[in-house]
Structures are given as structure tokens and as C-alpha cells.
One Martini backbone bead per residue (centre of mass of N, CA, C, O) as a GRO file, in nm:
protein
  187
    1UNK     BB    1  -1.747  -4.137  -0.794
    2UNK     BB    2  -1.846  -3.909  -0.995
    3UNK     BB    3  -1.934  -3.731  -0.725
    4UNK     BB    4  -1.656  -3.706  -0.588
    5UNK     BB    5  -1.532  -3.544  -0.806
    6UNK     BB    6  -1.716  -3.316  -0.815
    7UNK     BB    7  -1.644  -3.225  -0.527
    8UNK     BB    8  -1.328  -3.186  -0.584
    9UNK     BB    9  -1.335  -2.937  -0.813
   10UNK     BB   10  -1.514  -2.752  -0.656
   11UNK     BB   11  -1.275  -2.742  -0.425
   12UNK     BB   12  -1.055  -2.633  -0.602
   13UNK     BB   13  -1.180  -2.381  -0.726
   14UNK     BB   14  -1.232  -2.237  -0.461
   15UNK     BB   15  -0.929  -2.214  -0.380
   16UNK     BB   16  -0.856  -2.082  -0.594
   17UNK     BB   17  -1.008  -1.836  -0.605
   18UNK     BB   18  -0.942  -1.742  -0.317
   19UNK     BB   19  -0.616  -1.704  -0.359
   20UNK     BB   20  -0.675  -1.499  -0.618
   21UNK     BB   21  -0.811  -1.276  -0.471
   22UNK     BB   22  -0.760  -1.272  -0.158
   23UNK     BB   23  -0.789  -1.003   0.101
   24UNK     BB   24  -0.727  -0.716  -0.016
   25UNK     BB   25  -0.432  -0.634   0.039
   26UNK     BB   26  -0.238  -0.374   0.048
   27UNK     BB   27   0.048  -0.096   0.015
   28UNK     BB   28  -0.117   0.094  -0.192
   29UNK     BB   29  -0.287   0.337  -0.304
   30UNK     BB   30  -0.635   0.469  -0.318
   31UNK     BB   31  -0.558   0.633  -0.519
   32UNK     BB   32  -0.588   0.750  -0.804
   33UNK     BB   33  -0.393   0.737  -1.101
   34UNK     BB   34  -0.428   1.044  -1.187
   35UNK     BB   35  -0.272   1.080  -0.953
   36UNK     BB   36   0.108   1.221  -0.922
   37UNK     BB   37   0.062   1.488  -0.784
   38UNK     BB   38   0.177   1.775  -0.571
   39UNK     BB   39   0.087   2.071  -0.403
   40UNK     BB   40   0.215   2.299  -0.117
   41UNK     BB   41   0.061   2.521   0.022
   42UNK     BB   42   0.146   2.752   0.226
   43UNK     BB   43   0.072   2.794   0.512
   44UNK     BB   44  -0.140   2.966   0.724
   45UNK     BB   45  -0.199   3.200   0.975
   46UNK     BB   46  -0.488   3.226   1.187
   47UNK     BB   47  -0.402   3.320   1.460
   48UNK     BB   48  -0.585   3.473   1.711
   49UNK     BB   49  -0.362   3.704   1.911
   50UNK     BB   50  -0.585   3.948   2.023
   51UNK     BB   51  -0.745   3.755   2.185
   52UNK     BB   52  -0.827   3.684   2.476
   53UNK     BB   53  -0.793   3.518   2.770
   54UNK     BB   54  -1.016   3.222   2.859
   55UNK     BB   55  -1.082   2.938   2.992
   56UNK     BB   56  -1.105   2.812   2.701
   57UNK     BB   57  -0.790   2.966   2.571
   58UNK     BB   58  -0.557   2.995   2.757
   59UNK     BB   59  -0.372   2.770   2.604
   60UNK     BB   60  -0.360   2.946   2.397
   61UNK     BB   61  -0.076   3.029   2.129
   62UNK     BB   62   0.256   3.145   1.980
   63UNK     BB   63   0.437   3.047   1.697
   64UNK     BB   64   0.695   3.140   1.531
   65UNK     BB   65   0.678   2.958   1.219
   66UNK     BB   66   0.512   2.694   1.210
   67UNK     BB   67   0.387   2.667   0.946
   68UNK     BB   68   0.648   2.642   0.792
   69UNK     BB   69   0.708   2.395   0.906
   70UNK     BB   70   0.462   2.243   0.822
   71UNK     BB   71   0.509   2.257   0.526
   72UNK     BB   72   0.795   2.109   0.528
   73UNK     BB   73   0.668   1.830   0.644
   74UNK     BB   74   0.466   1.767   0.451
   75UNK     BB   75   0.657   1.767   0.157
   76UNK     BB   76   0.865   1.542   0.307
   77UNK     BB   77   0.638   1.313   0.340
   78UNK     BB   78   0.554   1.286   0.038
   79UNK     BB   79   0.854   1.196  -0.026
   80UNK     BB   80   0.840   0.943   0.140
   81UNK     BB   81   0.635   0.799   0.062
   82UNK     BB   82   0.532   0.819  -0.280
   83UNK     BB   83   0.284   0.873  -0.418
   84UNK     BB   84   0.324   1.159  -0.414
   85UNK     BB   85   0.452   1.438  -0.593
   86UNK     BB   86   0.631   1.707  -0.532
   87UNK     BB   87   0.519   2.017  -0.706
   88UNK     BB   88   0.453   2.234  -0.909
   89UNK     BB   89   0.131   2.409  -0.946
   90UNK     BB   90   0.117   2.384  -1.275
   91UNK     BB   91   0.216   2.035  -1.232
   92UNK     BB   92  -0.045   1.951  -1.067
   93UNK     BB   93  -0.310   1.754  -0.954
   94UNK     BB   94  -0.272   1.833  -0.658
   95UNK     BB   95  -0.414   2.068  -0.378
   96UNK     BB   96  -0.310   2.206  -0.116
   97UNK     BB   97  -0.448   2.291   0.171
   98UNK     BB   98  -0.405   2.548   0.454
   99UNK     BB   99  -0.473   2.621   0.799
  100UNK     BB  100  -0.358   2.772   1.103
  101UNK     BB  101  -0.556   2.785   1.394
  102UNK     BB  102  -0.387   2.590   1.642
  103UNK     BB  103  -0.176   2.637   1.959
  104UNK     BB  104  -0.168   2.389   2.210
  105UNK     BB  105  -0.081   2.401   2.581
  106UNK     BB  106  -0.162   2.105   2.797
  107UNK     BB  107  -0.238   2.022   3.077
  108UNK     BB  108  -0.188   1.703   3.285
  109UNK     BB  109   0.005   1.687   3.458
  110UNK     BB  110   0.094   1.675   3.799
  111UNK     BB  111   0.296   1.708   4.064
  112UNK     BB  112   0.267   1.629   4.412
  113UNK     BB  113   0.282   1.938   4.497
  114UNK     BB  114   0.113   2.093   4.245
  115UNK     BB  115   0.326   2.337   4.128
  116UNK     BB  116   0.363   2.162   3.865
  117UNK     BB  117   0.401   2.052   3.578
  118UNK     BB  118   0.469   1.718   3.405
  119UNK     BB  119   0.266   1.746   3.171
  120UNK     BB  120   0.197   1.774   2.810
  121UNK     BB  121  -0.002   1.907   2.560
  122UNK     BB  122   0.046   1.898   2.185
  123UNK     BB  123  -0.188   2.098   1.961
  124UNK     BB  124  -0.241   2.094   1.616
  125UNK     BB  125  -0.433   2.316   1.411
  126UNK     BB  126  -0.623   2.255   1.089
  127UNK     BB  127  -0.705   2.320   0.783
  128UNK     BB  128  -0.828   2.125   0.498
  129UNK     BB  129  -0.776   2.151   0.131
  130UNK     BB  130  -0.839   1.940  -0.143
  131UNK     BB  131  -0.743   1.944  -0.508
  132UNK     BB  132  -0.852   1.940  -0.869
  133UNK     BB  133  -0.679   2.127  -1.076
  134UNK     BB  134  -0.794   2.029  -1.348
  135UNK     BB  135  -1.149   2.094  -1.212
  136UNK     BB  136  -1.131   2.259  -0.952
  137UNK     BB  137  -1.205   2.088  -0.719
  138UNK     BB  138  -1.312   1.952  -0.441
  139UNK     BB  139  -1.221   1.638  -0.249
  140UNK     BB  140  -1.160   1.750   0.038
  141UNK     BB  141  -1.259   1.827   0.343
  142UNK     BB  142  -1.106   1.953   0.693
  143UNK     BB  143  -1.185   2.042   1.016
  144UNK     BB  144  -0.981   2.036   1.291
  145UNK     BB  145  -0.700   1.913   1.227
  146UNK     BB  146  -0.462   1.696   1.431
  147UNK     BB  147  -0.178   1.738   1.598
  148UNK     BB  148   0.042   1.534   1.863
  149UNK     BB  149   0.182   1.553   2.190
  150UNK     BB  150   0.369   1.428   2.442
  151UNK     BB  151   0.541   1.584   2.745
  152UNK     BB  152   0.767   1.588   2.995
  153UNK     BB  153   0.984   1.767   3.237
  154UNK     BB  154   1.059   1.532   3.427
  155UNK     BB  155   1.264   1.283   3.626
  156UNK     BB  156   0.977   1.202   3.820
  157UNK     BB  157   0.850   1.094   3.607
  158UNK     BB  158   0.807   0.836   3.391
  159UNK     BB  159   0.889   0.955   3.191
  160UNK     BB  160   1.046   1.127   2.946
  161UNK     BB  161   1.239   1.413   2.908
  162UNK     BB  162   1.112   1.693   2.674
  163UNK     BB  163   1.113   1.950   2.533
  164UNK     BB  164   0.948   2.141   2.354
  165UNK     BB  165   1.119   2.174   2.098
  166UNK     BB  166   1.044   1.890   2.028
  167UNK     BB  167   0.698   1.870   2.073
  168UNK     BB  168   0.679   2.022   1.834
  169UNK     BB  169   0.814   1.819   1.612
  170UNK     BB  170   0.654   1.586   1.692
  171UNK     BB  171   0.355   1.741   1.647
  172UNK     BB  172   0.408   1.769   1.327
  173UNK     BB  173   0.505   1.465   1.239
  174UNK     BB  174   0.170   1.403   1.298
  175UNK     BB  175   0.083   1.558   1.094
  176UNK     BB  176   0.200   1.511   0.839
  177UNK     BB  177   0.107   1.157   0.861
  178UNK     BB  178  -0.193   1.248   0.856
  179UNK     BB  179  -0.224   1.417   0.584
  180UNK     BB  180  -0.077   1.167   0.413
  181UNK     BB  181  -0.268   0.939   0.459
  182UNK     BB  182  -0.617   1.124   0.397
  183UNK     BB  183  -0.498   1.126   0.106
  184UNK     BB  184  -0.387   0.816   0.029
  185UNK     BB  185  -0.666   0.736   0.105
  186UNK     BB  186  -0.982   0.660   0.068
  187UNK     BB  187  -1.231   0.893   0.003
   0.00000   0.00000   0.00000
């Protein structure tokens, strides 16, 4: 009997334990508390289109003022999110910078006479580094961070047909979502 009494307290201690511990699933930041703060500088528009188009770059091209819609969808994303709140550079914990390095829209799919793209892919490349304002050092640096998305040009094909400029505001938007996870996830 005594034997039986110790083997279900034992079993209740464990049960309680575990459902105290929980999963580990969160849904707030795993970022420092010390950061609530972010500043995002203006990205940098780094395409050069004086590059001369051959069979690797050919469908690289240039779209005037693409950085500044960057810039204002990522500090946008930012107040969405709520994890850190966008302020000026003085009042920063962490400061974002960027550079626009690629803007590239590529044939995926051809019509059945081959004549037209029927679909492309638009992809936006960026480089980015996160600092630490007031260590002033580098938290994370990545090269060649993309946005992307495709989108159909008419209603022959399977998909939705959607506008260039649809497909450009859309490919920013999966860039500012995936800056501001990158950024809010565990470094």
C-alpha cells in the first residue's frame, strides 16, 4: 500500500512538472528585454545599372525609388509587429541599415505558343546589418536577404493576373515580414 501511495505521488509531481514547464511555445519576441527600440535608416540603393546586361544579369533592372518604398514597408512591419517600436537614431536601441543590392523580375512560365512570359518571378535582394546603438557593434549581418513573389500576367494561365506594380508591393511585403522575424527571432 505504502509502496503504491509513493509511485502516484511521484506520478503527480511529473505531471505537474510537465504541464508547469509547458511546451516552451511563446508568441512574444525572443529578442534581448534590454532592446525595445529600433531605428531603420534609409536603405541605400546600391544597383548599378551602368553594368552592361549578359546572359547572368539580363533580367536585372532598376526601379526608381524601390529603397524608399523599402524603407517605409520595413519601419511600417515594425509598428505592426509591436516587439520593438520605431523611433529616431538618437533614441534607438538597435539600428537597422540596409542596402538595395538586386532587383530582378524573371520569366517562370511561358504561354503554349511560347510567344509571351505568362508568369514571372520578382525577386528583391538586400543586404542588411543590425547594430547594437549603444555598444555600437554589429548583432547580426546577412548578405543577400530576398524578397519575393510571383504573379501571373493574364487570365489564360491558372493563376490570378496581377499588375508589375502589385507584384513589386507584394514582393516588398514578404521583405519587410521577413526583416522584421529576422530581426525578432532568436539571434
Amino acid at each position: 500500500m505504502m509502496r503504491r501511495r509513493y509511485w502516484v505521488l511521484l506520478m503527480a509531481a511529473c505531471c505537474i512538472t510537465a504541464l508547469a514547464a509547458g511546451c516552451g511555445y511563446t508568441t512574444r519576441s525572443m529578442i534581448s528585454d534590454k532592446f525595445k527600440t529600433i531605428y531603420v535608416v534609409p536603405f541605400v540603393n546600391k544597383i548599378d545599372i551602368t553594368n552592361e546586361a549578359d546572359v547572368a544579369n539580363k533580367y536585372r533592372i532598376y526601379r526608381p525609388l524601390l529603397e524608399t518604398d523599402i524603407t517605409r514597408a520595413v519601419t511600417n512591419k515594425y509598428f505592426f509587429d509591436g516587439n520593438l517600436r520605431p523611433t529616431k537614431e538618437e533614441l534607438a536601441d538597435l539600428v537597422l541599415k540596409g542596402e538595395l543590392m538586386e532587383f530582378r523580375k524573371d520569366p517562370l512560365r511561358y504561354t503554349d505558343n511560347d510567344n509571351e512570359v505568362a508568369e514571372y518571378r520578382v525577386n528583391i535582394i538586400v543586404n542588411l546589418s543590425l547594430w547594437d546603438r549603444k555598444e555600437n557593434k554589429v548583432v547580426w549581418e546577412e548578405k543577400n536577404f530576398t524578397g519575393d513573389t510571383t504573379y501571373f500576367t493574364n487570365y489564360s494561365t491558372t493563376g490570378t493576373p496581377k499588375s508589375e506594380d502589385q507584384a513589386v508591393t507584394d514582393a516588398i511585403s514578404d521583405l519587410a515580414r521577413r526583416v522584421v522575424e529576422r530581426t525578432v527571432e532568436q539571434w
